[in-house]
C-alpha positions in Angstrom: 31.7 54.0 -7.1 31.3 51.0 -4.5 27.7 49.7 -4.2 27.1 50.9 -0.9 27.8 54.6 -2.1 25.1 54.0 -5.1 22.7 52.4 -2.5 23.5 55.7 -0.4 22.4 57.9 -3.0 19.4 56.0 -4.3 18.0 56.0 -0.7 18.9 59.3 0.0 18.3 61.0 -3.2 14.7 63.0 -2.4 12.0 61.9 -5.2 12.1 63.8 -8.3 9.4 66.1 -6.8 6.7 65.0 -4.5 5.3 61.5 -4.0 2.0 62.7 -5.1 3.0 63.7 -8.5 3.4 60.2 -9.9 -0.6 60.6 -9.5 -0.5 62.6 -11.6 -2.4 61.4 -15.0 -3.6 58.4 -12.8 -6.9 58.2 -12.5 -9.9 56.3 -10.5 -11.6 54.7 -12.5 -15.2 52.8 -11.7 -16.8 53.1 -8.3 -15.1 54.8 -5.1 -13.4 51.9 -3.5 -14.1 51.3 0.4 -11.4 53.0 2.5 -9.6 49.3 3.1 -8.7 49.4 -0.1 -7.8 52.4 -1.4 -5.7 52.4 2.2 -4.1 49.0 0.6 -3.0 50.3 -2.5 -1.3 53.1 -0.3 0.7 50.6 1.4 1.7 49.1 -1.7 2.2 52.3 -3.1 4.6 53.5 -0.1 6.4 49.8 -0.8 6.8 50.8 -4.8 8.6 54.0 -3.8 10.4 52.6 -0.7 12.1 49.9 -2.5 12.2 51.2 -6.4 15.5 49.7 -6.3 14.6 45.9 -4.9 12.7 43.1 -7.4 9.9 43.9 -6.4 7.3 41.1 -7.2 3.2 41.3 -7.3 3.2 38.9 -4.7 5.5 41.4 -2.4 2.6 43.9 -3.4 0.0 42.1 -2.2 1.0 40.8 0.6 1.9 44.7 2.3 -2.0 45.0 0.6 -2.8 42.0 2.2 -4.9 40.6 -0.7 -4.0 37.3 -2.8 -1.5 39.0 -6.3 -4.8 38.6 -8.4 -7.6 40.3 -6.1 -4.8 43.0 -5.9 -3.7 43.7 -9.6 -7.4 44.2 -10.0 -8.0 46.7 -7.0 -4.9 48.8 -7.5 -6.0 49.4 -11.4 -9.4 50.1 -10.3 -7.9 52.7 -7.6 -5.0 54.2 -9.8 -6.3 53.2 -13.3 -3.0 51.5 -14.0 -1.0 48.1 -13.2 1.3 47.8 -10.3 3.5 46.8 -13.0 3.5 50.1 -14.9 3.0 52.7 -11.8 6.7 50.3 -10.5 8.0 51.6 -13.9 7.0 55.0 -13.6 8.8 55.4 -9.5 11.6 54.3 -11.2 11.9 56.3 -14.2 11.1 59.1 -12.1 14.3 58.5 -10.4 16.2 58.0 -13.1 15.1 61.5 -15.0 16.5 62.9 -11.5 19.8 61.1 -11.4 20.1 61.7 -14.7 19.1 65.5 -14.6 21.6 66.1 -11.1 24.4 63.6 -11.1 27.2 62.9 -13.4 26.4 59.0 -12.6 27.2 56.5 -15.6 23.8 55.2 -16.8 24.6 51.9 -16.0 25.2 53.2 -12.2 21.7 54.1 -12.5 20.3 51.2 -14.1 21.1 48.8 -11.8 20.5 51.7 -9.0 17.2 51.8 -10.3 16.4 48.3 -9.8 16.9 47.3 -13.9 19.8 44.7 -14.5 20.7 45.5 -17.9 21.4 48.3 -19.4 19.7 47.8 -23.1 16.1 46.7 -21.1 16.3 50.1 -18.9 17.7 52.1 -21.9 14.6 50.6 -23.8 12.0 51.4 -21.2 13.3 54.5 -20.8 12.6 55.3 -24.7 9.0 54.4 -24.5 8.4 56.1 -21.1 10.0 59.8 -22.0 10.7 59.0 -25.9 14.0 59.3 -25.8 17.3 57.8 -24.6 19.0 58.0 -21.3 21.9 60.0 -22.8 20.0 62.3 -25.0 18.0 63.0 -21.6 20.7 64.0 -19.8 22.3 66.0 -22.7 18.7 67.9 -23.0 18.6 68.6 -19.5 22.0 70.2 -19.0 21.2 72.6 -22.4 17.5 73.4 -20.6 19.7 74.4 -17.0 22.8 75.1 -18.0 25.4 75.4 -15.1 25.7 78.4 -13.2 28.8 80.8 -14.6 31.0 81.4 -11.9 31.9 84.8 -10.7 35.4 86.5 -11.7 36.8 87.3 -8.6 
């Protein structure tokens, strides 16, 4: 597969399921936060999901939230009750439980598709996040839905 087909079907892949259910789990935590901010950590948010695939950096965070990286990492745990660092993690693994559940991509297609440059760090992550490997994933997913039988003509 050529990159610019990959890049093709990361940015036209839909999301998993909607945007809002990476909330999910996420909480507020502390007092409301003023409209400015909670409408910053939407931008940065919309960034996370927008470029999943990019290296994304704090700084590239806070500057669409238009606070300095530290005032930021502090607002956007008080307004989803986790780091940008960890709700980053979760938009892409996400995505990769998609790919993984509706494509016949190699995982290392997906790793790097997914914004991870090796395969052993995303294989890793992915462990922790879902508790088990890439592969296993996949193989889990196609017993769960198998593939239609096809009609005898």
């Amino acid at each position: 597969m050529l990159p610019d087909q990959a890049f093709a079907l990361f940015t036209n892949t839909p999301p998993p399921a909607r945007i809002e259910d990476l909330d999910i789990g996420l909480r507020r935590i502390g007092p409301a936060q003023p409209a400015h901010v909670v409408e910053a950590v939407e931008r940065a948010k919309a960034l996370m999901h927008e470029r999943f695939a990019d290296a994304l950096t704090v700084d590239d965070m806070a500057e669409v939230a238009l606070f300095s990286k530290y005032h930021f990492t502090r607002l956007f745990r008080d307004v989803t009750g986790v780091s940008p660092g960890r709700y980053l993690a979760a938009v892409r693994m996400a995505h990769a439980k998609h790919l993984l559940r509706t494509t016949q991509m190699k995982v290392v297609d997906i790793t790097v598709g997914i914004g991870y440059s090796s395969v052993g760090t995303f294989s890793s992550r992915f462990r922790i996040h879902v508790g088990i490997s890439p592969t296993e994933y996949r193989a889990r997913a196609r017993v769960e839905q198998p593939a239609p039988l096809l009609e005898a003509a």
